[in-house]
N, C-alpha and C positions, 0 to 999 in steps of 0.2 A: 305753382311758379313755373313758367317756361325756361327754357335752358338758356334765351336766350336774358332772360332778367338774371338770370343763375352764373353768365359771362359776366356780368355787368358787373354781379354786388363782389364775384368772387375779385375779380381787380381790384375795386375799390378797396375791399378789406387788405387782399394784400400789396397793395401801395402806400396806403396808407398807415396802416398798421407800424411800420418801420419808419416813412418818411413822417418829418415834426408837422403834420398837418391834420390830426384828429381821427382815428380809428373811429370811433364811437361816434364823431359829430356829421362823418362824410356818411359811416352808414343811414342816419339816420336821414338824412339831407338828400340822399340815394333814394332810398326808402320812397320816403315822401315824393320823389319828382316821377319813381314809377308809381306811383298810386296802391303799395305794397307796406300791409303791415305783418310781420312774422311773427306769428303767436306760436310758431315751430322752433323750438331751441336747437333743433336737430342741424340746417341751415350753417347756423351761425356759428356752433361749436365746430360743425365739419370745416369751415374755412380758418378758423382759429387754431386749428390744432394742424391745417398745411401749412397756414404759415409760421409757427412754431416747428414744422418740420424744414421749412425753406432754412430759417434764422441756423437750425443744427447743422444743416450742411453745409454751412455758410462759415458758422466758426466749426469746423470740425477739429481743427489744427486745436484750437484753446480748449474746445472739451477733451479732447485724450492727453492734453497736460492735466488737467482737471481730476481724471480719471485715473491718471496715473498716480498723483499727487492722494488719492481716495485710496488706492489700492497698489503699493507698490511693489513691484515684481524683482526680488533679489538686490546684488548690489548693483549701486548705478556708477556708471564717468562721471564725468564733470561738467558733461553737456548734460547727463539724464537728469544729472541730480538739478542742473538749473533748470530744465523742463519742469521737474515736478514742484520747483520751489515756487515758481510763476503760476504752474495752478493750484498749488495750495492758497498761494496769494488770493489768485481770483475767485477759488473756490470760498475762502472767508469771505469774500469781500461781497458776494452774488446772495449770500446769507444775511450779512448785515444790511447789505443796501434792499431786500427785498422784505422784512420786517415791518418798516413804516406803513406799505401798501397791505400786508398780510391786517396788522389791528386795525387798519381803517378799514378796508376791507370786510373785514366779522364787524365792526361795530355800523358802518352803514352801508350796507350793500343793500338792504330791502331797501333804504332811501333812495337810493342810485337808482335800484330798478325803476321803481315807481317814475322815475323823471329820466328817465333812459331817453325814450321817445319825444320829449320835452324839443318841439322845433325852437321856440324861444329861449331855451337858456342855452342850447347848443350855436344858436345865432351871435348869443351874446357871450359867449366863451370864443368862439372861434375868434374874433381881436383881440382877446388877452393872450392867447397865444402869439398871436402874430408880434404883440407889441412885445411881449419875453422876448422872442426871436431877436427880434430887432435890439435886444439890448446884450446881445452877444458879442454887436460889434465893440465893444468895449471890453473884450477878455482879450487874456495878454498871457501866449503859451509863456506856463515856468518849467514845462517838460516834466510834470510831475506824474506820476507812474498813479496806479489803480493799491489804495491802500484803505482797510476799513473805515478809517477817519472822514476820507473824502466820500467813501461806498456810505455809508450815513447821511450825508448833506444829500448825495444824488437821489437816495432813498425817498426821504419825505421829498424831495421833490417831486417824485415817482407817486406818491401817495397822493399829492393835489391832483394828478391827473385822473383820477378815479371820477370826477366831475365831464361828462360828457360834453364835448367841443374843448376841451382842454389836452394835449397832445402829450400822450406819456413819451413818447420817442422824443419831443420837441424840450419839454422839462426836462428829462433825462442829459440829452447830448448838450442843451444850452448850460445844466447847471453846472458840468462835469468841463465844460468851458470856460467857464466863468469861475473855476477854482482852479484854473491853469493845469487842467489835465491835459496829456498830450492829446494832438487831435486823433488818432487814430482810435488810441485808448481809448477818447470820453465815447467814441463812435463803437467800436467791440466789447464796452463795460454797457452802453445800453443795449443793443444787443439782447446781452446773458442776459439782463436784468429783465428782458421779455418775456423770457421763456416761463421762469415761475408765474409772470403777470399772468401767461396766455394759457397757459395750462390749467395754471389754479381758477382763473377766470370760466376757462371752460368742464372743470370738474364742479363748482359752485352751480353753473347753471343746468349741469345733469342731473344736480340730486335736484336741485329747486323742480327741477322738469319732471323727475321722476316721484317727487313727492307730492307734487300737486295732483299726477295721473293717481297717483295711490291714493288720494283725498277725495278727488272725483269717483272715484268707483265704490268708495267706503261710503259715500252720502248717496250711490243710487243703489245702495241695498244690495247687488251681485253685480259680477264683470260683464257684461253684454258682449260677446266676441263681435257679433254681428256687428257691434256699432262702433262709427272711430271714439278715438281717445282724444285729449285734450292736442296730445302729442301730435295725434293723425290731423286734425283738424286744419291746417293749412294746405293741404296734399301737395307734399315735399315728394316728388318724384326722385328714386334711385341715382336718374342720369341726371337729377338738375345741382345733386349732392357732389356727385365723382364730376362734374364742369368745373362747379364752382370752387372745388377742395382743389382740381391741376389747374385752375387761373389764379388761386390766388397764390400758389404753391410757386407759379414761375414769375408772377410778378410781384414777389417778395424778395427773392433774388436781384432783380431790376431795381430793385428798392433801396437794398444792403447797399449794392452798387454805388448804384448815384447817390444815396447820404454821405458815403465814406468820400467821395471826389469832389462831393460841393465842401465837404468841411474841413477840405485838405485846402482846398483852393481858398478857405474863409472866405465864406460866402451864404453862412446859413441864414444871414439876414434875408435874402431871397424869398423862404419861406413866409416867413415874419408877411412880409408885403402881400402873399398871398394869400395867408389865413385874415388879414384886416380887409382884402377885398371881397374874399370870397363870404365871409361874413354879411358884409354891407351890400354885396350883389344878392345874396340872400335873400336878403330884409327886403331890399325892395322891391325883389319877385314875388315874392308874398304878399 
């Protein structure tokens, strides 16, 4: 992979990845238009795990209430102890809402893969996204805070987006609107609720990575140093790793940003119109 494909996919993941417009179906959509299939886990996990570093510096303020809240230090005021009550809140709430995604996840994740690369279902997902979007405009803030009961409904929301062209950020922020969470809230509860996704997402495809190379070497009899590994097999350069790990790391940042100002401004229909076109402009380039 050149560094400069390594600029490209690393934007895409982390623009994407945050904005309601498909992690999984832009890369794949990416992929495809450079003439690029990654049979290198290494890639992919590297830019999943910067933009799970962008999202932490992002809420840093709500993880050391969180932290606090996990671990607390003597007696608190009246302001500490409402810090740590807000993350003990979110901290339940990041646990409950991320269970739906966790058993769907063990129970079909070899499915997922296998259709990972799938240009046609990810064609045909990306307007159902868009049309969810579009049915936002009919949420009506009740100013309701982040509470395990609603971290549930946003949950399996989060769990349908395991479906490639389907937008966990887009499920996420629309369902957590659509139950009259505040808008900021429903924008910093999806968020948190990434970080298990992007993590877990990228610890699942390290062992699947590193058990396939174990499998491969176990059926040619002994390790051959000389020769690459399954792993090696796409020649994943160092520098096309550390590009795409700091592009997608600062435009995740750019990401937070502008989700959090279009959903202030109620306007996440926006999106919506652009996942039904980008779709059908799809379709017909193909």
């Amino acid at each position: 992979m050149s560094w400069q494909s390594a600029v490209i996919l690393g934007m895409v993941q982390g623009l994407t990845e945050l904005l309601p417009v498909s992690s999984s179906g832009h890369l794949v959509l990416a992929e495809t238009l450079l003439g690029l299939r990654l049979t290198d886990l290494s890639f992919e996990i590297a830019v999943h795990v910067a933009t799970a570093a962008a999202v932490c510096f992002y809420l840093r303020a709500e993880l050391v209430s969180m932290l606090r809240a996990l671990v607390p230090w003597g007696a608190a005021s009246s302001s500490e102890q409402g810090v740590r009550d807000r993350g003990r809140t979110l901290l339940i709430a990041v646990v409950v809402g991320t269970l739906p995604a966790v058993v769907v996840g063990l129970v079909a994740y070899d499915a997922v893969e296998r259709v990972f690369h799938s240009v046609g279902l990810t064609v045909a997902a990306l307007p159902l996204t868009g049309v969810f979007l579009l049915s936002t405009k009919l949420a009506r803030d009740r100013r309701l805070g982040v509470s395990p009961v609603l971290a549930l409904v946003v949950g399996l929301a989060q769990a349908v987006a395991i479906i490639p062209g389907i937008s966990r950020s887009g499920m996420t922020v629309g369902a957590a609107l659509l139950l009259g969470m505040k808008k900021d809230d429903a924008v910093k509860f999806s968020f948190l609720l990434s970080l298990p996704a992007i993590l877990g997402g990228a610890v699942l495809k390290l062992a699947k990575d590193a058990g396939e190379s174990a499998a491969a070497a176990s059926s040619a009899g002994a390790v051959d140093l000389a020769s690459p590994t399954p792993a090696a097999a796409s020649h994943l350069s160092t520098t096309a790793l550390l590009v795409g790990s700091a592009v997608a790391f600062v435009f995740a940042l750019i990401a937070a940003r502008t989700l959090l100002g279009v959903v202030r401004r109620g306007k996440l229909e926006y999106f919506g119109y652009y996942c039904i076109l980008a779709g059908v402009a799809f379709l017909v380039f193909t």
